[in-house]
C-alpha positions as a printed Julia matrix, in Angstrom:
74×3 Matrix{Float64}:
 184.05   73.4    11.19
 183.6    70.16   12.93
 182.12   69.04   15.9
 185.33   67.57   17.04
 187.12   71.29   16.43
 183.53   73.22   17.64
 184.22   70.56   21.27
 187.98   71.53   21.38
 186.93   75.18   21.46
 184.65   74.67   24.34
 187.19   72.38   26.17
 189.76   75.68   25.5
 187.35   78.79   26.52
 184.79   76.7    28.43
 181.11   77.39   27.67
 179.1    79.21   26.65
 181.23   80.83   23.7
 180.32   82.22   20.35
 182.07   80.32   17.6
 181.55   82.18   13.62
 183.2    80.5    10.74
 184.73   83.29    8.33
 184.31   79.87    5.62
 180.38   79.75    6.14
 179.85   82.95    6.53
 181.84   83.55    3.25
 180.35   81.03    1.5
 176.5    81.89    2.5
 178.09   86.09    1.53
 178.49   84.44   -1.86
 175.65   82.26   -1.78
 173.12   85.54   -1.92
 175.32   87.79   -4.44
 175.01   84.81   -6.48
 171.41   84.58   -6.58
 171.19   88.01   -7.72
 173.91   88.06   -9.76
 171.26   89.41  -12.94
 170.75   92.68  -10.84
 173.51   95.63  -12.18
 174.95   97.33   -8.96
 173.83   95.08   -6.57
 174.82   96.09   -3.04
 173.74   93.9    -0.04
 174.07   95.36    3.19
 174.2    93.93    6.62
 171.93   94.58    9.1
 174.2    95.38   12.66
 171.25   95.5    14.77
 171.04   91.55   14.09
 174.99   91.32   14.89
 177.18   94.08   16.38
 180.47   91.88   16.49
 182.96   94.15   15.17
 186.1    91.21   13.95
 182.22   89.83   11.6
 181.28   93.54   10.89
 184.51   93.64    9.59
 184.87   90.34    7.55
 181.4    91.07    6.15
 182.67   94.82    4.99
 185.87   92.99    3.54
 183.73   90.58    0.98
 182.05   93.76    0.17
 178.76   94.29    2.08
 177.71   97.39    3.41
 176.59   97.59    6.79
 172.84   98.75    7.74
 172.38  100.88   10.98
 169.99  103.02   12.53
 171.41  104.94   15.19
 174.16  106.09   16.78
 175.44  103.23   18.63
 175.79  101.18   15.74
């Protein structure tokens, strides 16, 4: 994402706004399983406390993370 497409989305919802790039956050998904590739049955799970966005909750669960919580709520 650029920051000529990161300004149009500001100019279009006005600010503040949360932007997440499914790309990055794909890429960085990839990034870690990679780095422990070596480890047999390697699950990584994502914490929800730290982000409770449910379209990312989602993506993240669709690359194949689990998803961390602690109570209810989450």
């Amino acid at each position: 994402m650029t920051n000529q497409d990161l300004l149009a989305i500001a100019d279009e919802f006005e600010t503040p706004v949360y932007v997440y790039d499914a790309e990055k956050i794909k890429f960085q998904y990839n990034r870690l399983r990679n780095a422990f590739s070596k480890i047999e049955d390697l699950q990584i799970n994502y914490a929800v406390k730290a982000l409770s966005n449910l379209s990312v909750l989602k993506f993240i669960n669709s690359l194949g993370a689990g998803l961390d919580t602690v109570s209810i709520q989450e």
